[in-house]
TORTORVO-613684 format. One record per residue: residue in three letters; x negated, y negated, z negated of N, C-alpha, C, CB in turn. Coordinates in steps of 0.1 Angstrom, whole numbers, always signed. Glycine has a CB too. Example, Ala and Ser with C-alpha at 12.3 -4.5 7.8 and 13.67 -1.06 7.14 Angstrom:
REM residues 2
+---------+-------+-------+-------+-------+-------+-------+-------+-------+-------+-------+-------+-------+
: residuo :  n.c1 :  n.c2 :  n.c3 : ca.c1 : ca.c2 : ca.c3 :  c.c1 :  c.c2 :  c.c3 : cb.c1 : cb.c2 : cb.c3 :
+---------+-------+-------+-------+-------+-------+-------+-------+-------+-------+-------+-------+-------+
:     Ala :  -132 :   +57 :   -78 :  -123 :   +45 :   -78 :  -132 :   +33 :   -78 :  -113 :   +45 :   -90 :
:     Ser :  -128 :   +22 :   -71 :  -137 :   +11 :   -71 :  -129 :    +0 :   -79 :  -141 :    +6 :   -57 :
+---------+-------+-------+-------+-------+-------+-------+-------+-------+-------+-------+-------+-------+
REM end
This chain:
REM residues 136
+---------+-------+-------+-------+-------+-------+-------+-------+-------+-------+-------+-------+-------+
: residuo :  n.c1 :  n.c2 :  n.c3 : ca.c1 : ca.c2 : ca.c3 :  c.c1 :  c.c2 :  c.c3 : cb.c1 : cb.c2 : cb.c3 :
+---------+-------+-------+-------+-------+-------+-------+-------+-------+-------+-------+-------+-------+
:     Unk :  +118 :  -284 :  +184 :  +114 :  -272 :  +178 :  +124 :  -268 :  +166 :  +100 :  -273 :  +172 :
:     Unk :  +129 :  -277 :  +159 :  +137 :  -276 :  +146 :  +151 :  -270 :  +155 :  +139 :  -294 :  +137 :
:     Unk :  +153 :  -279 :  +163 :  +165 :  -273 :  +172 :  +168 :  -257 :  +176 :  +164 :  -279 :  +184 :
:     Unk :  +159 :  -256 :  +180 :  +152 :  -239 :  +186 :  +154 :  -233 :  +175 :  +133 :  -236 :  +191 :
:     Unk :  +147 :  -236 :  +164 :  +149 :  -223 :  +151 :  +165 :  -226 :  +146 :  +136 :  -227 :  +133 :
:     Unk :  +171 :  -237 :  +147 :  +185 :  -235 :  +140 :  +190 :  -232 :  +149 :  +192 :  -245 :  +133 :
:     Unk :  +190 :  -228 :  +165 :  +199 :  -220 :  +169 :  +201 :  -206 :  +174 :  +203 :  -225 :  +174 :
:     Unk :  +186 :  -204 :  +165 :  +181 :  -191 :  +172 :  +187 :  -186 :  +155 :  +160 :  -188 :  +178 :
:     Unk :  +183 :  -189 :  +145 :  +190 :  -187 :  +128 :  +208 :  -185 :  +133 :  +188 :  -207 :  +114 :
:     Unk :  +215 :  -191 :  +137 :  +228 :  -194 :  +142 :  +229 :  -185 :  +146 :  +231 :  -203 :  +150 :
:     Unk :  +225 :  -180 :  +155 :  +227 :  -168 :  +167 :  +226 :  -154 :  +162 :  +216 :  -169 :  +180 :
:     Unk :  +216 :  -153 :  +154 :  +210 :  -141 :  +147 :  +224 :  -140 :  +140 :  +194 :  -144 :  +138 :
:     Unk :  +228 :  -147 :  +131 :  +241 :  -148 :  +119 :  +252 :  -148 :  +124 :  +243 :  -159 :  +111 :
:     Unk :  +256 :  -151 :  +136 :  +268 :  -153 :  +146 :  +270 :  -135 :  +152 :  +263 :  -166 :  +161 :
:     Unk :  +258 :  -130 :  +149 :  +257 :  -115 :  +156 :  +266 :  -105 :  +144 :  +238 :  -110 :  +159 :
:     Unk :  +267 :  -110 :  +134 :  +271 :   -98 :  +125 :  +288 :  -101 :  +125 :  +264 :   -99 :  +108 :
:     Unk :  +296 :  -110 :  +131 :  +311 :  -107 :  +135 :  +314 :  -105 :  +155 :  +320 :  -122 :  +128 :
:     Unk :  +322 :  -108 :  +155 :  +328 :  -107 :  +167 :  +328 :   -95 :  +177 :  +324 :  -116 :  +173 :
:     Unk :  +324 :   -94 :  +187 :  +319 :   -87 :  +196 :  +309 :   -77 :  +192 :  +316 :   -95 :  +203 :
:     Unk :  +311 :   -65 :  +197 :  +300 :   -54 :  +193 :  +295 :   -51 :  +179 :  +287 :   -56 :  +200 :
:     Unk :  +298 :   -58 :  +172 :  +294 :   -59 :  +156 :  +294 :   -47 :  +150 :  +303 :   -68 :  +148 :
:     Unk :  +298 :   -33 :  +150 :  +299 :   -17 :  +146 :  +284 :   -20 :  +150 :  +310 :    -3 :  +156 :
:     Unk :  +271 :   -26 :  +159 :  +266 :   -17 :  +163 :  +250 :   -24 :  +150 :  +267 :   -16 :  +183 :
:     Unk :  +254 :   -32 :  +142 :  +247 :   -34 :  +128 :  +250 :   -21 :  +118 :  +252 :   -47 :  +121 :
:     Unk :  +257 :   -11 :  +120 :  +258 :    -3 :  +110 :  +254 :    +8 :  +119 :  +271 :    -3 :  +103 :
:     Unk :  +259 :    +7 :  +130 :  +262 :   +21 :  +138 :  +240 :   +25 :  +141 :  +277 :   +17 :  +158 :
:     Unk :  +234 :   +12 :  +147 :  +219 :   +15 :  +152 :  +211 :   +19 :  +135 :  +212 :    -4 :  +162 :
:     Unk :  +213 :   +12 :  +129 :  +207 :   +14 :  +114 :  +205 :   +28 :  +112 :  +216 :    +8 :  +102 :
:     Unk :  +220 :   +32 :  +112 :  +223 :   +42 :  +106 :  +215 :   +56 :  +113 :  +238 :   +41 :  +105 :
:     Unk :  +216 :   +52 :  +126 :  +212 :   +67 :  +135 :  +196 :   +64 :  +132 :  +218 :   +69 :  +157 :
:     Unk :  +187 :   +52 :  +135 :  +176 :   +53 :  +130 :  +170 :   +62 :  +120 :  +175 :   +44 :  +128 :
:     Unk :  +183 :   +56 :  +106 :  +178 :   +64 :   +91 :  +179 :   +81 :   +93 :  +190 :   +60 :   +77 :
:     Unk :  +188 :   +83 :  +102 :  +188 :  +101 :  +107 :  +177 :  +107 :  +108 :  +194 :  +105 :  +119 :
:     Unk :  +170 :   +96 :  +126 :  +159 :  +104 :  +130 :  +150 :   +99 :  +118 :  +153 :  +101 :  +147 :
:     Unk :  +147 :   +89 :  +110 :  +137 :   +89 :  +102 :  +135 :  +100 :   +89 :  +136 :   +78 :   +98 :
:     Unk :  +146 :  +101 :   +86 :  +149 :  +112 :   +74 :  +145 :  +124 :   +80 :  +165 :  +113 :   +71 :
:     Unk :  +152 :  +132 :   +97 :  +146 :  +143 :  +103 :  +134 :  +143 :  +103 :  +150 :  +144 :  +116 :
:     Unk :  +125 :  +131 :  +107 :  +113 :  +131 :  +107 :  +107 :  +130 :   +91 :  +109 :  +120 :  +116 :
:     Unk :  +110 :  +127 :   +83 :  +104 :  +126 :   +69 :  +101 :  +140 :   +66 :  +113 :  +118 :   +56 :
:     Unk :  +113 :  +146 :   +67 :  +118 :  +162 :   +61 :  +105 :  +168 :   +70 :  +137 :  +170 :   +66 :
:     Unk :  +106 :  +169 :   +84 :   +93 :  +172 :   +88 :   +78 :  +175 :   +85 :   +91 :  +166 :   +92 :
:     Unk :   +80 :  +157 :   +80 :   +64 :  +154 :   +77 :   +57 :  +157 :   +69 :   +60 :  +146 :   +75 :
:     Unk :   +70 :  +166 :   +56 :   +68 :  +170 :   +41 :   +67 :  +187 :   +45 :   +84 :  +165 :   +28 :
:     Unk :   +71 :  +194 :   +55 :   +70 :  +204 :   +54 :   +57 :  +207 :   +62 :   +82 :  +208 :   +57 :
:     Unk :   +53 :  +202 :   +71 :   +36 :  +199 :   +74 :   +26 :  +194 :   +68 :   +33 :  +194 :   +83 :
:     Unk :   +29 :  +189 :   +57 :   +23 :  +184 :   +46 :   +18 :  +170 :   +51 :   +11 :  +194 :   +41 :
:     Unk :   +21 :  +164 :   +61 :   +12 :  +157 :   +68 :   +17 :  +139 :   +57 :   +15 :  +158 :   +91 :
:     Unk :    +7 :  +125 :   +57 :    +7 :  +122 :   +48 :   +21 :  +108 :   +50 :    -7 :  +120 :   +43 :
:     Unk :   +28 :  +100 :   +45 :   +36 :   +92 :   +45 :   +37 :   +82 :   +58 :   +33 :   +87 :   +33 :
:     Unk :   +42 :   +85 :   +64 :   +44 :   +77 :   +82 :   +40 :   +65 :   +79 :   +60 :   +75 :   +90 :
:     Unk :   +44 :   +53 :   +74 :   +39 :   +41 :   +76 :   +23 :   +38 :   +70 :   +49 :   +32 :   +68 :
:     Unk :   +22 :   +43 :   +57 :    +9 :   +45 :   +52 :    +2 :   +46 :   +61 :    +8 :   +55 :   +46 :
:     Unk :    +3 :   +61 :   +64 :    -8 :   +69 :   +72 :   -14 :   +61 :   +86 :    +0 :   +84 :   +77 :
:     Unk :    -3 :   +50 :   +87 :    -7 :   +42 :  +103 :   -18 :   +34 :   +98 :    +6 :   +30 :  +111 :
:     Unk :   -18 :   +29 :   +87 :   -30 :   +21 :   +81 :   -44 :   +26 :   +75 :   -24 :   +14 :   +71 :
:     Unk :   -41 :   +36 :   +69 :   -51 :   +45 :   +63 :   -53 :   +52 :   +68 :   -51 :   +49 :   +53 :
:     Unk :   -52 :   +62 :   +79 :   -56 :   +68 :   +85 :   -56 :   +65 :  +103 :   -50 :   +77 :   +78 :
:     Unk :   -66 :   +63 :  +102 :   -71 :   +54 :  +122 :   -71 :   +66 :  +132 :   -93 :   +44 :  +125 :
:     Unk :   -75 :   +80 :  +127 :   -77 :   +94 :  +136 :   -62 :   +97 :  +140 :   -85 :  +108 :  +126 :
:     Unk :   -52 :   +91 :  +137 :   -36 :   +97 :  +136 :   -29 :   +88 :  +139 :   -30 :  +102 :  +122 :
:     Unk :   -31 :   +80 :  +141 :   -27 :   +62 :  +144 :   -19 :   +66 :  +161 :   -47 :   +46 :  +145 :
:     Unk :   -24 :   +67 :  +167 :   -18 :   +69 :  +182 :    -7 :   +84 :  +184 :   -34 :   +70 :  +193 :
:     Unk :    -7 :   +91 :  +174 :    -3 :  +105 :  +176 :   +13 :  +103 :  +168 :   -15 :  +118 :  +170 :
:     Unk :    +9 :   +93 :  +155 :   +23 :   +89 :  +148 :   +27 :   +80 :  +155 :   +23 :   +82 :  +133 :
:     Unk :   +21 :   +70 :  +158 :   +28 :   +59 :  +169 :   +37 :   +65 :  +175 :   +18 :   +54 :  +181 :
:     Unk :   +31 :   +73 :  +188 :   +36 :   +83 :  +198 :   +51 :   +86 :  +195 :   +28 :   +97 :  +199 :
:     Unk :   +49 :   +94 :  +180 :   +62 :  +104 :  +178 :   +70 :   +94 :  +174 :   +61 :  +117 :  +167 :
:     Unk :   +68 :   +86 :  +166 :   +77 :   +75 :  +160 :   +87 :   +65 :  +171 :   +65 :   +64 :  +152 :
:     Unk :   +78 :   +68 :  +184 :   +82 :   +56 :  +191 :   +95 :   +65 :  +200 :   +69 :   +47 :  +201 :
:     Unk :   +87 :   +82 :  +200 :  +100 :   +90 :  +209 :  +110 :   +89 :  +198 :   +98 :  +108 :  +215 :
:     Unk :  +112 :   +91 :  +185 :  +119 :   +93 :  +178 :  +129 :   +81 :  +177 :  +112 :   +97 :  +169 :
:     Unk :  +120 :   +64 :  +178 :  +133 :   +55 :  +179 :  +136 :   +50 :  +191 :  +133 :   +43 :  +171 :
:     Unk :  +132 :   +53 :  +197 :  +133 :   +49 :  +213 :  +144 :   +49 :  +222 :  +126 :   +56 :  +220 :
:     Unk :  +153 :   +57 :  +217 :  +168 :   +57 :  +224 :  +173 :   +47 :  +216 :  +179 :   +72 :  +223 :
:     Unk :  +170 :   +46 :  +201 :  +174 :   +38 :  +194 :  +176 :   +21 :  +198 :  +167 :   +40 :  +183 :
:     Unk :  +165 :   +19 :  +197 :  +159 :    +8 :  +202 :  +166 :    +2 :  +218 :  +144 :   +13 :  +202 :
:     Unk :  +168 :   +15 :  +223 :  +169 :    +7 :  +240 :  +183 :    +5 :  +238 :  +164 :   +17 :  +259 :
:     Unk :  +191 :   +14 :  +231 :  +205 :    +7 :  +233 :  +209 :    -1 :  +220 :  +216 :   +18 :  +237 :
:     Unk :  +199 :    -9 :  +215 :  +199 :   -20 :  +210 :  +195 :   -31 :  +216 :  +194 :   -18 :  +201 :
:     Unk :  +187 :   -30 :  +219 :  +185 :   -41 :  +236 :  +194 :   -44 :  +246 :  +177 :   -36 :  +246 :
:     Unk :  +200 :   -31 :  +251 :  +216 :   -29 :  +262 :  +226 :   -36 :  +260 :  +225 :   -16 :  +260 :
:     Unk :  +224 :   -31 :  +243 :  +240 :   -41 :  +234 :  +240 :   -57 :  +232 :  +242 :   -38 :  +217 :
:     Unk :  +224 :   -59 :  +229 :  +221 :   -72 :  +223 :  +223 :   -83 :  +237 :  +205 :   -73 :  +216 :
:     Unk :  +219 :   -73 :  +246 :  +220 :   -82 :  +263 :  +235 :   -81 :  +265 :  +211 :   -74 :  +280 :
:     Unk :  +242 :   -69 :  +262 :  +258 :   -75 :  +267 :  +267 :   -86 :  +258 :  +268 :   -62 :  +269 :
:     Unk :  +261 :   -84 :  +248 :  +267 :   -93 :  +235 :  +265 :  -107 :  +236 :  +261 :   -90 :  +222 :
:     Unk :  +250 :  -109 :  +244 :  +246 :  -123 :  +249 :  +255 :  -133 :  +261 :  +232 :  -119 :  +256 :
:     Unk :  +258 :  -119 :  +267 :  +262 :  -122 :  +279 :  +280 :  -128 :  +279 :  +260 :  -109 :  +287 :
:     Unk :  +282 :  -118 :  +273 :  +301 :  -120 :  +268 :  +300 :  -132 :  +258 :  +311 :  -102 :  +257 :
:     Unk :  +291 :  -135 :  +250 :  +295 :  -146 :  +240 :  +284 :  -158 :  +243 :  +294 :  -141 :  +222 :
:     Unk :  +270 :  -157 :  +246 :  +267 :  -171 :  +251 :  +262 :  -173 :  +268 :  +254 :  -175 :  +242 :
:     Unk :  +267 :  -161 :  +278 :  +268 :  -164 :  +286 :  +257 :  -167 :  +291 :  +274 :  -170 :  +285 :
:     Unk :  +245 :  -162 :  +285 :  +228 :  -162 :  +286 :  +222 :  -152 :  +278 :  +222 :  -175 :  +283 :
:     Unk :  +206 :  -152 :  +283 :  +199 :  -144 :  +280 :  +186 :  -147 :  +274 :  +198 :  -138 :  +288 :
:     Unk :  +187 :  -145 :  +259 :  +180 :  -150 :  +254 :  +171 :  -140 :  +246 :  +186 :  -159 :  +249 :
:     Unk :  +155 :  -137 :  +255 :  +151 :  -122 :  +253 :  +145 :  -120 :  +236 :  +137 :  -117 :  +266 :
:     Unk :  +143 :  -130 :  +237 :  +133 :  -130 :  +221 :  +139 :  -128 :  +214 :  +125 :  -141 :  +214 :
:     Unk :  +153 :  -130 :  +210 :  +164 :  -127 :  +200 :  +167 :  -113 :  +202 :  +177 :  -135 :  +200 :
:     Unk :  +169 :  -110 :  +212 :  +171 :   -96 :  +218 :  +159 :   -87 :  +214 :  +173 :   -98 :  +236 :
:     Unk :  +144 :   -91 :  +219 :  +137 :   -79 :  +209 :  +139 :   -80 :  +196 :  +124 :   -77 :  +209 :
:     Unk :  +142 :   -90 :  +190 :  +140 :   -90 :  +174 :  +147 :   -85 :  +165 :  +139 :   -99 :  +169 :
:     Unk :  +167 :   -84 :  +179 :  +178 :   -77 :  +172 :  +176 :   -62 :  +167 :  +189 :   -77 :  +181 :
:     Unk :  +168 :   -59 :  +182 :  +165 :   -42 :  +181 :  +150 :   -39 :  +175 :  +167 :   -34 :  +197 :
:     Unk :  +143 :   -50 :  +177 :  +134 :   -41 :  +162 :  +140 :   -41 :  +151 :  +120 :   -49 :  +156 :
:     Unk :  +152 :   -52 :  +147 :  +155 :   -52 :  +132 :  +160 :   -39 :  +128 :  +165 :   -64 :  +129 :
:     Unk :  +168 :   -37 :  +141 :  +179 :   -24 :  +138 :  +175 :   -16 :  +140 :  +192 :   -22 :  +144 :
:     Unk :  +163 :   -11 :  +150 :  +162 :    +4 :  +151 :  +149 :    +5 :  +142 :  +161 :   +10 :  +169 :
:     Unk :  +135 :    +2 :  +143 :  +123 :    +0 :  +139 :  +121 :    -6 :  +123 :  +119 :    -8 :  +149 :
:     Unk :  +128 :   -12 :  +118 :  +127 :   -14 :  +106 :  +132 :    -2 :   +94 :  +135 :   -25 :  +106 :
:     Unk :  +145 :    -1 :   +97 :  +149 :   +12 :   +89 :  +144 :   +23 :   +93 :  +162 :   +15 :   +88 :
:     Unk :  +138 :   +30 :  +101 :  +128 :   +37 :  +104 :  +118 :   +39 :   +95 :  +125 :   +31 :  +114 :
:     Unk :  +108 :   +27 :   +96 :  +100 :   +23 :   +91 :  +102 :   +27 :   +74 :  +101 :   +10 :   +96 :
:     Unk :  +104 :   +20 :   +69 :  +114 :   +19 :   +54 :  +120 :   +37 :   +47 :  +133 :    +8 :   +60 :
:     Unk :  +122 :   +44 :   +58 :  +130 :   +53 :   +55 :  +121 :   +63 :   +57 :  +142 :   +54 :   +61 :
:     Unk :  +113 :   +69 :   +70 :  +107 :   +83 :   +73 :   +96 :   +85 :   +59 :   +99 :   +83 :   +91 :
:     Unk :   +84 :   +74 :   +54 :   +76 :   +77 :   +45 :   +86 :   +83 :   +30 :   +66 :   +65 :   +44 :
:     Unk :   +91 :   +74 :   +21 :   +98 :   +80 :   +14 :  +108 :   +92 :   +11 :  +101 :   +73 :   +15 :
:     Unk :  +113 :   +92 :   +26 :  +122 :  +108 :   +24 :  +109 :  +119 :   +23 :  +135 :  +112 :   +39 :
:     Unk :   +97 :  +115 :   +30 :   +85 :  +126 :   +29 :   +80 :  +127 :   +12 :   +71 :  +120 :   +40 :
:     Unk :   +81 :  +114 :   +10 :   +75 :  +119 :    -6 :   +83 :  +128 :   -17 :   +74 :  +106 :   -14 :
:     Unk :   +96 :  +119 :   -15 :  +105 :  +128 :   -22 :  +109 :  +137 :   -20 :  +112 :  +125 :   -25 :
:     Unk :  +105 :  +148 :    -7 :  +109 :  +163 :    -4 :   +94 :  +167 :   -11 :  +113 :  +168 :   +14 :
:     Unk :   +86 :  +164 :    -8 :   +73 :  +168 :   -13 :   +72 :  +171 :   -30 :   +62 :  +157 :   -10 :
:     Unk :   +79 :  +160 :   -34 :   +79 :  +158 :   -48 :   +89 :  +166 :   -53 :   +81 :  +144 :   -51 :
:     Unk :   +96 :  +174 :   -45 :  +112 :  +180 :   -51 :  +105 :  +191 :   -47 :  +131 :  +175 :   -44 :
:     Unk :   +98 :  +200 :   -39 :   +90 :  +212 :   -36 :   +86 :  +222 :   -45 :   +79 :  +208 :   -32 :
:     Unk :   +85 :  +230 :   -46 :   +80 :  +233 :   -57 :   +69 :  +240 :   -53 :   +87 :  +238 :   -67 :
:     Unk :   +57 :  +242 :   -65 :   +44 :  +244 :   -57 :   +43 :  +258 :   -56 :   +30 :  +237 :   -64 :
:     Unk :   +32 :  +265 :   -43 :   +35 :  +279 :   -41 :   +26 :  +289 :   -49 :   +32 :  +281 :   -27 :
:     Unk :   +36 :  +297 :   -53 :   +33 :  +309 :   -59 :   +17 :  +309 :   -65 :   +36 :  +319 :   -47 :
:     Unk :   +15 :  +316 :   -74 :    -2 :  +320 :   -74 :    -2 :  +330 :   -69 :   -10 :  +321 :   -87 :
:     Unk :   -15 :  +336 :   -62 :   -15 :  +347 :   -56 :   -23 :  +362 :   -70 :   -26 :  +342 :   -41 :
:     Unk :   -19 :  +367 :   -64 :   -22 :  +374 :   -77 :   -36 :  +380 :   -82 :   -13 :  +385 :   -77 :
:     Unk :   -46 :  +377 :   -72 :   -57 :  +383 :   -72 :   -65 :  +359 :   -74 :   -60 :  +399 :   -53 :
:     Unk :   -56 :  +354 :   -79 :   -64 :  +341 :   -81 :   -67 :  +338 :   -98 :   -54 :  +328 :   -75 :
:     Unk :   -61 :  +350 :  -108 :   -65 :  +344 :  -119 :   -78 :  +351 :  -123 :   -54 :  +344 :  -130 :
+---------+-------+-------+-------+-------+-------+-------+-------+-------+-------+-------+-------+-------+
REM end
């Protein structure tokens, strides 16, 4: 077992040179796009903080899911694509569990991390609307 985790640790750390290695900056990065696209969204429907809202709110749970998952989902699969050809050209096997965990790290994490926040702080940079003139 000890074996297993030090060469699954190895492998994981072996991934950030050589072969395909752009694609630690390059998957991150397009993630933080669609999450940011989506934050900016979420602030202009007022709707409440994406990660939050998966926990505190159960009526919305499958509908954020949904959008979250079209939104990383190209992300994600050709983080999988890569992580299997990268397997293949450098250990010459396929090793799937490292492989989902490359592309949750990269696509689904910064995601994660990024779409609630950019919603707060467009909300918070907003400024509030007008009074109407027949409200004082």
């Amino acid at each position: 077992m000890r074996d297993m985790f030090a060469r699954f640790v190895h492998d994981l750390l072996g991934r950030l040179d050589g072969p395909l290695h752009f694609r630690f900056f390059l998957q991150p990065t397009m993630a933080t796009i669609f999450a940011i696209r989506d934050g900016l969204r979420d602030a202009r429907e007022g709707r409440p903080a994406y990660f939050w809202s998966l926990f505190t709110k159960p009526t919305l749970r499958g509908e954020e899911l949904r959008g979250g998952w079209k939104s990383v989902s190209k992300v994600f699969i050709l983080a999988v694509v890569l992580d299997v050809i990268y397997q293949i050209i450098v250990y010459r096997w396929f090793y799937p569990f490292e492989t989902l965990l490359v592309a949750v790290l990269l696509a689904f994490v910064p995601y994660l991390l990024i779409r609630g926040p950019v919603n707060r702080i467009k909300r918070s940079l907003q400024k509030p609307p007008p009074n109407s003139p027949g409200s004082d």
